[in-house]
mmJSON file of the N, C-alpha and C atoms, coordinates in Angstrom:
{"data_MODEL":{"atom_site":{
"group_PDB":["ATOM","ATOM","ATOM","ATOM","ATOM","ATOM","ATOM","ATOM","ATOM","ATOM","ATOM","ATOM","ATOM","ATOM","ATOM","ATOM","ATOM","ATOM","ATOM","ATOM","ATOM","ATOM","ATOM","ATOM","ATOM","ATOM","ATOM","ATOM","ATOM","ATOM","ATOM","ATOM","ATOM","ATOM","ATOM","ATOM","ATOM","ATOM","ATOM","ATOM","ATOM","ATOM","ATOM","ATOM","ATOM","ATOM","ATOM","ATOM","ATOM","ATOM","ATOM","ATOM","ATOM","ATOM","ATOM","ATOM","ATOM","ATOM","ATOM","ATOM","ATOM","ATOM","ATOM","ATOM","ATOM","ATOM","ATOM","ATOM","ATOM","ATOM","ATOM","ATOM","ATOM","ATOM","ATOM","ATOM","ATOM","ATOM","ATOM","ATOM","ATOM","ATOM","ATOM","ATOM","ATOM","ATOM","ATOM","ATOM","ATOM","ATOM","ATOM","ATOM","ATOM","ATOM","ATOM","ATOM","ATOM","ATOM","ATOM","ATOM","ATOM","ATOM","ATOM","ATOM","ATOM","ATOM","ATOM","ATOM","ATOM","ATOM","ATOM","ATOM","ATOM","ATOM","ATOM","ATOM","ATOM","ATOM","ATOM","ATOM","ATOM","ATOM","ATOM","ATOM","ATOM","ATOM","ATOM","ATOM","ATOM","ATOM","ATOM","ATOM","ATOM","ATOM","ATOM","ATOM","ATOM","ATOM","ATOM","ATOM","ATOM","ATOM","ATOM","ATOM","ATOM","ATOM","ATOM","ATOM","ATOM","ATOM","ATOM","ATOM","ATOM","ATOM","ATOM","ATOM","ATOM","ATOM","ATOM"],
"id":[1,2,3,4,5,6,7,8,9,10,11,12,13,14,15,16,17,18,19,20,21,22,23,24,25,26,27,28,29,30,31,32,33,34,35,36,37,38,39,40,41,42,43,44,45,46,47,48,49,50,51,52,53,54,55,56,57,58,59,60,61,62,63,64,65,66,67,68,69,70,71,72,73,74,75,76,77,78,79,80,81,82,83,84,85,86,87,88,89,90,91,92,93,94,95,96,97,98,99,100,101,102,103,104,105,106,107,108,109,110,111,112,113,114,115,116,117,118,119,120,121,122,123,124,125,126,127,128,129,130,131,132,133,134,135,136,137,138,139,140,141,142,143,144,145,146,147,148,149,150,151,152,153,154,155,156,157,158,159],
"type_symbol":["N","C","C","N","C","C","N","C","C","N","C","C","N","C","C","N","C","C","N","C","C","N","C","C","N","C","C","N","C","C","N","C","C","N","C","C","N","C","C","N","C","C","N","C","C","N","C","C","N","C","C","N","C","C","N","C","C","N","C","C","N","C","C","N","C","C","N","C","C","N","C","C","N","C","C","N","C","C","N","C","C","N","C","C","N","C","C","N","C","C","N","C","C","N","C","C","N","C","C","N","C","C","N","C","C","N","C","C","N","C","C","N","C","C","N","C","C","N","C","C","N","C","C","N","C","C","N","C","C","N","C","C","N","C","C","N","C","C","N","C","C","N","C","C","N","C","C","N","C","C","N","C","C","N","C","C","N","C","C"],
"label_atom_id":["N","CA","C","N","CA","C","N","CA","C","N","CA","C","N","CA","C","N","CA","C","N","CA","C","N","CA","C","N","CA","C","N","CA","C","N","CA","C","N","CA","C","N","CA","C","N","CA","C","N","CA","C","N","CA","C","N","CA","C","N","CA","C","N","CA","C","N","CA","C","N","CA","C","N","CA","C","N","CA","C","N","CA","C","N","CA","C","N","CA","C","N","CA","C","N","CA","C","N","CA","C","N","CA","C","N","CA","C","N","CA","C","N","CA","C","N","CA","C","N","CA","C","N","CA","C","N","CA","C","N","CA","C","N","CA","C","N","CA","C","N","CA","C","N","CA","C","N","CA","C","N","CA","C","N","CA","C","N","CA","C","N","CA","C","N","CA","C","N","CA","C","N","CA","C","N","CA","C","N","CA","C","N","CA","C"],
"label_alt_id":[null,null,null,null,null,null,null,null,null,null,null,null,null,null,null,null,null,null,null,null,null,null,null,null,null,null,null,null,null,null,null,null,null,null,null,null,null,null,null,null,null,null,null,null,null,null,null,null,null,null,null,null,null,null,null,null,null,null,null,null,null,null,null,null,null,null,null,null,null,null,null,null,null,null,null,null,null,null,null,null,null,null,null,null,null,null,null,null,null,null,null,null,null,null,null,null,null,null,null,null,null,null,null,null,null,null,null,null,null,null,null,null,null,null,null,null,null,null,null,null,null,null,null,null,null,null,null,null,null,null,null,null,null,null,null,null,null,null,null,null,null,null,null,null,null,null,null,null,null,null,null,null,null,null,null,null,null,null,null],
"label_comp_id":["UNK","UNK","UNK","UNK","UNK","UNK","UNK","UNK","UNK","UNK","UNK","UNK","UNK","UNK","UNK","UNK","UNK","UNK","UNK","UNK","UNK","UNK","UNK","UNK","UNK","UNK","UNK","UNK","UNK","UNK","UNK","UNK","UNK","UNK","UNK","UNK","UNK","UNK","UNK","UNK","UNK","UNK","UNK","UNK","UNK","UNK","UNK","UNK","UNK","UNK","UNK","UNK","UNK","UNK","UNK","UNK","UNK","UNK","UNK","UNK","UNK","UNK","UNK","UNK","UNK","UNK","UNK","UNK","UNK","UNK","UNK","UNK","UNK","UNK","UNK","UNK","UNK","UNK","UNK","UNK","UNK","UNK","UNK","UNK","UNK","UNK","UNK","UNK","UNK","UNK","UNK","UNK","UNK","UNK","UNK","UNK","UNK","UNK","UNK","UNK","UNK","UNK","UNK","UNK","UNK","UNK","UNK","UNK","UNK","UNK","UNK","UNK","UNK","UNK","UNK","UNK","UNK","UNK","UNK","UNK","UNK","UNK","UNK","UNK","UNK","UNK","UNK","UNK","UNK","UNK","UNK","UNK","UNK","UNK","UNK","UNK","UNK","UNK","UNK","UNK","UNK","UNK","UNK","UNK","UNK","UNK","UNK","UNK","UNK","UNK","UNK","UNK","UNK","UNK","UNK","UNK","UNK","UNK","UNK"],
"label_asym_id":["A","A","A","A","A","A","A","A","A","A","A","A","A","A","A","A","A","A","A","A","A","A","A","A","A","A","A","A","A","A","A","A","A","A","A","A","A","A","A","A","A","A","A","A","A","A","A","A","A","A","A","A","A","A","A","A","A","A","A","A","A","A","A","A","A","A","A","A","A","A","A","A","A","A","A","A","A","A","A","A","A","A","A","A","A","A","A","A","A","A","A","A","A","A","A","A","A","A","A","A","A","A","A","A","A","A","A","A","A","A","A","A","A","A","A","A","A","A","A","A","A","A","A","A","A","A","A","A","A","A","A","A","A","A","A","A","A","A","A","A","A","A","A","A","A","A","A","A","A","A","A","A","A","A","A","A","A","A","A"],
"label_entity_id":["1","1","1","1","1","1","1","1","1","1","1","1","1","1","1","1","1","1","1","1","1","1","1","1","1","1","1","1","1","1","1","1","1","1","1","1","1","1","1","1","1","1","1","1","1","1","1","1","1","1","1","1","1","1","1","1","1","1","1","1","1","1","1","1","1","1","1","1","1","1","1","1","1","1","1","1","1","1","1","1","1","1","1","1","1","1","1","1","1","1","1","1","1","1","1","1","1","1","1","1","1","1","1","1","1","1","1","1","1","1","1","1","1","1","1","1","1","1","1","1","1","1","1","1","1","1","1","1","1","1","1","1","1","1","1","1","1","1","1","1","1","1","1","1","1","1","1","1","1","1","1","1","1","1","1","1","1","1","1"],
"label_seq_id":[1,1,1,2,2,2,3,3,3,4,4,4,5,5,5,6,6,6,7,7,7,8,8,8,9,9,9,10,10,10,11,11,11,12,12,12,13,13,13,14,14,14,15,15,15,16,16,16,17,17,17,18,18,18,19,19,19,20,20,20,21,21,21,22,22,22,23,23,23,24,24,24,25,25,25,26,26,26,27,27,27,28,28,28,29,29,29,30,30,30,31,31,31,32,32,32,33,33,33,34,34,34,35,35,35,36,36,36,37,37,37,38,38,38,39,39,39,40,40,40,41,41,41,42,42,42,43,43,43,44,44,44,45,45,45,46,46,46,47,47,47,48,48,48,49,49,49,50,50,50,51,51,51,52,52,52,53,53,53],
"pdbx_PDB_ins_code":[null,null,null,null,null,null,null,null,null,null,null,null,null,null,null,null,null,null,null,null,null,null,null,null,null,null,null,null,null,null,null,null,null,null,null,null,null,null,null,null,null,null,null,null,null,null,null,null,null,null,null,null,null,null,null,null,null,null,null,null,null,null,null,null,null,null,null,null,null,null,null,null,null,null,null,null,null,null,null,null,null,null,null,null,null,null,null,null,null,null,null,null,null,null,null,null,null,null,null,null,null,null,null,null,null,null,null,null,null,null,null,null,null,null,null,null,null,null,null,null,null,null,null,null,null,null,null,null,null,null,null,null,null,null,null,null,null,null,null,null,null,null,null,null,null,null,null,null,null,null,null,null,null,null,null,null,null,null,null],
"Cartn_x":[-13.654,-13.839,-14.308,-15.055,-15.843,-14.365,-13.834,-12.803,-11.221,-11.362,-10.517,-11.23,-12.995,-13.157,-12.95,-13.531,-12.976,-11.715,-10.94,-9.6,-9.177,-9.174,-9.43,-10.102,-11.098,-11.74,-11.204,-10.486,-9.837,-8.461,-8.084,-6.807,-6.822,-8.229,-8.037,-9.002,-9.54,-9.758,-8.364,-7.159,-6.23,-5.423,-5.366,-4.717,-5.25,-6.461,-6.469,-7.028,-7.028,-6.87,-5.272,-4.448,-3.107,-2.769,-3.509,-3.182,-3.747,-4.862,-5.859,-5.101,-3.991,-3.619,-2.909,-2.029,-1.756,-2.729,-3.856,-4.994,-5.985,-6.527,-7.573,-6.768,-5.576,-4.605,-3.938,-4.304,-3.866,-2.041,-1.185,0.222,0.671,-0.537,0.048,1.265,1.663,2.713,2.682,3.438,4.505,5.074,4.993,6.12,7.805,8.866,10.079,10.329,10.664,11.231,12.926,13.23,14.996,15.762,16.09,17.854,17.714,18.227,18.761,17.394,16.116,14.671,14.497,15.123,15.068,15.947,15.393,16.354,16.685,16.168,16.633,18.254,18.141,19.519,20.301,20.015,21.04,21.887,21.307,21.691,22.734,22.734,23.237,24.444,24.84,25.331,25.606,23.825,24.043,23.517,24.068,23.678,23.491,22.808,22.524,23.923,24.049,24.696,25.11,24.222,24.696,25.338,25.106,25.477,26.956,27.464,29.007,29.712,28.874,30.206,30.165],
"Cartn_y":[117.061,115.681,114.829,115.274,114.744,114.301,115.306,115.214,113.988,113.623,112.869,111.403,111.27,110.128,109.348,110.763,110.074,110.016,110.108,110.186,108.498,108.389,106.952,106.143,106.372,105.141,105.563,105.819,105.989,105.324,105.732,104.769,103.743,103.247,101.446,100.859,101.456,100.924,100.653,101.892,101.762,100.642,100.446,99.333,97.699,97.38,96.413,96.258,97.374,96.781,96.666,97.388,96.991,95.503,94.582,93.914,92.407,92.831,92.265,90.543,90.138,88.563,89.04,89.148,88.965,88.639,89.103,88.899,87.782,87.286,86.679,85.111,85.215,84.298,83.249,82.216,81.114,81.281,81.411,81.499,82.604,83.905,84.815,85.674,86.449,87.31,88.628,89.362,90.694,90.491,90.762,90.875,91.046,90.752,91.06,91.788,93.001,94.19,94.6,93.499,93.941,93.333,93.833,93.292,91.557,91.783,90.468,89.209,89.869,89.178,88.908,89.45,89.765,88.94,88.053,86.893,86.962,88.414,88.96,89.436,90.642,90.916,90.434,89.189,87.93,87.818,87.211,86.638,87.649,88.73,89.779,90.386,89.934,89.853,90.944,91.633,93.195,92.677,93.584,93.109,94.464,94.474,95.559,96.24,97.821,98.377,98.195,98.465,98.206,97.125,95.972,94.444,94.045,95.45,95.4,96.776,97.141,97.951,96.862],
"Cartn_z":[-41.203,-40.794,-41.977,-42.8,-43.867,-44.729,-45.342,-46.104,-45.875,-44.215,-43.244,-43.888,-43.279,-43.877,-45.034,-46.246,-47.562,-48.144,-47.299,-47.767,-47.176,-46.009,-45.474,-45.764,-47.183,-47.484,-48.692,-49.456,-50.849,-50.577,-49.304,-49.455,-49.109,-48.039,-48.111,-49.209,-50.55,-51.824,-52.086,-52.636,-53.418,-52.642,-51.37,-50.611,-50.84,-51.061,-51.209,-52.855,-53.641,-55.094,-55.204,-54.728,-55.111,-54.498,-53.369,-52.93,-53.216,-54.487,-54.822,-55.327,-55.633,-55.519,-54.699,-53.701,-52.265,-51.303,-51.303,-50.449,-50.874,-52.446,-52.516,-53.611,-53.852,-54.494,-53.857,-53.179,-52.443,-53.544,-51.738,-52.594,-53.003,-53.194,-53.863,-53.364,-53.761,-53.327,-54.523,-53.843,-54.6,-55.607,-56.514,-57.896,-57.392,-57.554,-56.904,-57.983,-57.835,-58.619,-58.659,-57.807,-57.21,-58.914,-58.789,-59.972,-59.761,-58.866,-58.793,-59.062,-59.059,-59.586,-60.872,-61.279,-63.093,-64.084,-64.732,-65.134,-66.315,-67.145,-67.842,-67.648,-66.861,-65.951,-65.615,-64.721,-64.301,-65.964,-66.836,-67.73,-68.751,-68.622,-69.123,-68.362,-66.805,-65.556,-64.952,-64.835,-64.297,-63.01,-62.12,-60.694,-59.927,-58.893,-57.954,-57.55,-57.703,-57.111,-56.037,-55.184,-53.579,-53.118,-53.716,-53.764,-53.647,-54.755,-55.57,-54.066,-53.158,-52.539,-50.838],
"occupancy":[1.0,1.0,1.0,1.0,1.0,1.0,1.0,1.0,1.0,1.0,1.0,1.0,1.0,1.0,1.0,1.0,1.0,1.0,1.0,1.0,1.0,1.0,1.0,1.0,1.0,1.0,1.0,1.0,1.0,1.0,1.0,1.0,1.0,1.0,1.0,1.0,1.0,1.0,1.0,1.0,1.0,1.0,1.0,1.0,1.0,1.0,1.0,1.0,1.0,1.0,1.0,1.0,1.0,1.0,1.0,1.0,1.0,1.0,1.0,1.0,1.0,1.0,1.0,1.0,1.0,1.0,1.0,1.0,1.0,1.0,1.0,1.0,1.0,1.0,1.0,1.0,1.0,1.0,1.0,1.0,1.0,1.0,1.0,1.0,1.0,1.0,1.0,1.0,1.0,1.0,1.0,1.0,1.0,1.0,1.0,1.0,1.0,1.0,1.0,1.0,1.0,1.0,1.0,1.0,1.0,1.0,1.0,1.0,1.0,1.0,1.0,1.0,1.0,1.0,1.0,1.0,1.0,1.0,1.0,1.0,1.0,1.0,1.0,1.0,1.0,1.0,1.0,1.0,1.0,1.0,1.0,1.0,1.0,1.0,1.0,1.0,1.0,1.0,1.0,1.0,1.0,1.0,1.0,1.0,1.0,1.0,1.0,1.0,1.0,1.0,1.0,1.0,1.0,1.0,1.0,1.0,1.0,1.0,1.0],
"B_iso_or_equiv":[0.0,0.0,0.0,0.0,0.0,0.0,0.0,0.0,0.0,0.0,0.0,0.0,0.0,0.0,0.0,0.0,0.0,0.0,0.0,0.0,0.0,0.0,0.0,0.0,0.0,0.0,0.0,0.0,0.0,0.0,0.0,0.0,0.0,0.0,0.0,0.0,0.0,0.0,0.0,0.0,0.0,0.0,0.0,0.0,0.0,0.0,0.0,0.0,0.0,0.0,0.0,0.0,0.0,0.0,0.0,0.0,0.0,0.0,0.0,0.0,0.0,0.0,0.0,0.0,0.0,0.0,0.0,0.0,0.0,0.0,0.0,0.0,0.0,0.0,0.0,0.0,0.0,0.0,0.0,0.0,0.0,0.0,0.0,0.0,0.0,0.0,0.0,0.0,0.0,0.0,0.0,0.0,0.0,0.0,0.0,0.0,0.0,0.0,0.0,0.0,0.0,0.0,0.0,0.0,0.0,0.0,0.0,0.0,0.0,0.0,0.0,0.0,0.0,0.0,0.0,0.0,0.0,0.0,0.0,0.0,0.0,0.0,0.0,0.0,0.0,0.0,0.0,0.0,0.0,0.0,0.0,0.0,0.0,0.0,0.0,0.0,0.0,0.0,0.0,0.0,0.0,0.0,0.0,0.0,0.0,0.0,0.0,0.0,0.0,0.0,0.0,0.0,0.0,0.0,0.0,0.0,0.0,0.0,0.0],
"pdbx_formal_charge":[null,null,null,null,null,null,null,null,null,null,null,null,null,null,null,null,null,null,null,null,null,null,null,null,null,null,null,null,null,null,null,null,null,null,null,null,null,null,null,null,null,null,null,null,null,null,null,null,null,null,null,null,null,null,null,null,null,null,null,null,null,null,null,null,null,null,null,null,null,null,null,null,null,null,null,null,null,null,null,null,null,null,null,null,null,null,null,null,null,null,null,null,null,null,null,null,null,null,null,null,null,null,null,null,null,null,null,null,null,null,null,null,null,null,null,null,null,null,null,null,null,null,null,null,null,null,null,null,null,null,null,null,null,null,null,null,null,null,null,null,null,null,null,null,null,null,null,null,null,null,null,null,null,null,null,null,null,null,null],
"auth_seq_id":[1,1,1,2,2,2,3,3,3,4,4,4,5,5,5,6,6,6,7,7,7,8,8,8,9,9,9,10,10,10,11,11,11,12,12,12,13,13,13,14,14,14,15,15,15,16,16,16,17,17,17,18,18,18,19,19,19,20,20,20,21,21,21,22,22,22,23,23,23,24,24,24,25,25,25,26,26,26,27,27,27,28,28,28,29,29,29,30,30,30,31,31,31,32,32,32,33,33,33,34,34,34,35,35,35,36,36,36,37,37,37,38,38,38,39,39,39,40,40,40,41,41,41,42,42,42,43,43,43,44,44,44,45,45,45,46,46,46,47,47,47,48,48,48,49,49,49,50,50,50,51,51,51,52,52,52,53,53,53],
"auth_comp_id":["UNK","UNK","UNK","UNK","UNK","UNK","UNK","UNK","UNK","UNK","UNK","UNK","UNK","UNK","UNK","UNK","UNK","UNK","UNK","UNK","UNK","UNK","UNK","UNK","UNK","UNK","UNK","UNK","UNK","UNK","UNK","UNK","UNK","UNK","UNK","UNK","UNK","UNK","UNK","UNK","UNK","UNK","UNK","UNK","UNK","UNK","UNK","UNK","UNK","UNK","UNK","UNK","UNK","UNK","UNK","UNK","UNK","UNK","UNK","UNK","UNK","UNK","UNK","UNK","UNK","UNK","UNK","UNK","UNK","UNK","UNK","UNK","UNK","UNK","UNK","UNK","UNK","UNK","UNK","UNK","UNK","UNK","UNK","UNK","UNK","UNK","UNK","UNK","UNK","UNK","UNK","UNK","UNK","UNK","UNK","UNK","UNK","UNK","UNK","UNK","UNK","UNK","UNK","UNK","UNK","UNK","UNK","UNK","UNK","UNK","UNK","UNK","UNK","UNK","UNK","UNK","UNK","UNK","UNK","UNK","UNK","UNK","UNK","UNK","UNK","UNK","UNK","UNK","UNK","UNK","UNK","UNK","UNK","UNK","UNK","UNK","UNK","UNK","UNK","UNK","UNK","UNK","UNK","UNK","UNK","UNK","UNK","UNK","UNK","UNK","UNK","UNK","UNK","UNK","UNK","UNK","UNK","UNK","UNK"],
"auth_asym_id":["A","A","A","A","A","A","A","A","A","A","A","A","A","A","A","A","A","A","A","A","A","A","A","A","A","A","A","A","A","A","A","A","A","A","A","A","A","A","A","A","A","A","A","A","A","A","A","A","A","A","A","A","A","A","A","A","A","A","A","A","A","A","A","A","A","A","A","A","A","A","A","A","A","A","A","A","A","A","A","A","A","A","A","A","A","A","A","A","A","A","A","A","A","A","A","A","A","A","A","A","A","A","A","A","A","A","A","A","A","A","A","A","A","A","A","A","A","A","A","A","A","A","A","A","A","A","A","A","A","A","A","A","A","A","A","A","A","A","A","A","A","A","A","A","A","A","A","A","A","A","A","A","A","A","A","A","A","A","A"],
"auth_atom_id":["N","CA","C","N","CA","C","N","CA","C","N","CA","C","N","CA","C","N","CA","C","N","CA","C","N","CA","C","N","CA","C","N","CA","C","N","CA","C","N","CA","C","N","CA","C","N","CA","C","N","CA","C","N","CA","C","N","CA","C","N","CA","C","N","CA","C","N","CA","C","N","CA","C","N","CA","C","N","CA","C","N","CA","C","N","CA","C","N","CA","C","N","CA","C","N","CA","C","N","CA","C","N","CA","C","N","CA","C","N","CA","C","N","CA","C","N","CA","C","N","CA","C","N","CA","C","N","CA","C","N","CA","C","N","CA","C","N","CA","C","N","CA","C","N","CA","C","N","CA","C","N","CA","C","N","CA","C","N","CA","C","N","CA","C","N","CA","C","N","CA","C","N","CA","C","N","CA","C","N","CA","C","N","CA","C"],
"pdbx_PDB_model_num":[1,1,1,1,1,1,1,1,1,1,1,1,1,1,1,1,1,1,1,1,1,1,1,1,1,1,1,1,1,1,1,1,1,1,1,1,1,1,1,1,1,1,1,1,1,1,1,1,1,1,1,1,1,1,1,1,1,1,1,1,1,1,1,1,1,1,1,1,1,1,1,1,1,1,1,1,1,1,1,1,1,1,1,1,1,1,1,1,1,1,1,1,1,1,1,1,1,1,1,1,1,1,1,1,1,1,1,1,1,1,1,1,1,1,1,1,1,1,1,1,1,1,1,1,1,1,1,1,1,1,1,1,1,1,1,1,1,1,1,1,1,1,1,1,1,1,1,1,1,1,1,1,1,1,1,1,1,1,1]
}}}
């Protein structure tokens, strides 16, 4: 049981440090990680696989 609790309070640390501007960032959001986010990529005119079937 001991081992249950601290496992449940380790993962809602790692949950809200990963969430840390989503949660306390008026506006904040997620990084977009997709292809098509990347305006590097765009510009180079690689595009998501899945996109192209």
């Amino acid at each position: 049981m001991k081992i249950l609790v601290i496992s449940i309070v380790f993962l809602a640390i790692a949950v809200l440090l990963l969430g840390v501007k989503v949660f306390f960032v008026k506006g904040g959001k997620f990084p977009n990680t997709h292809v098509h986010g990347n305006p590097a990529l765009r510009k180079r005119n690689i595009t998501c696989a899945s996109g192209n079937d």
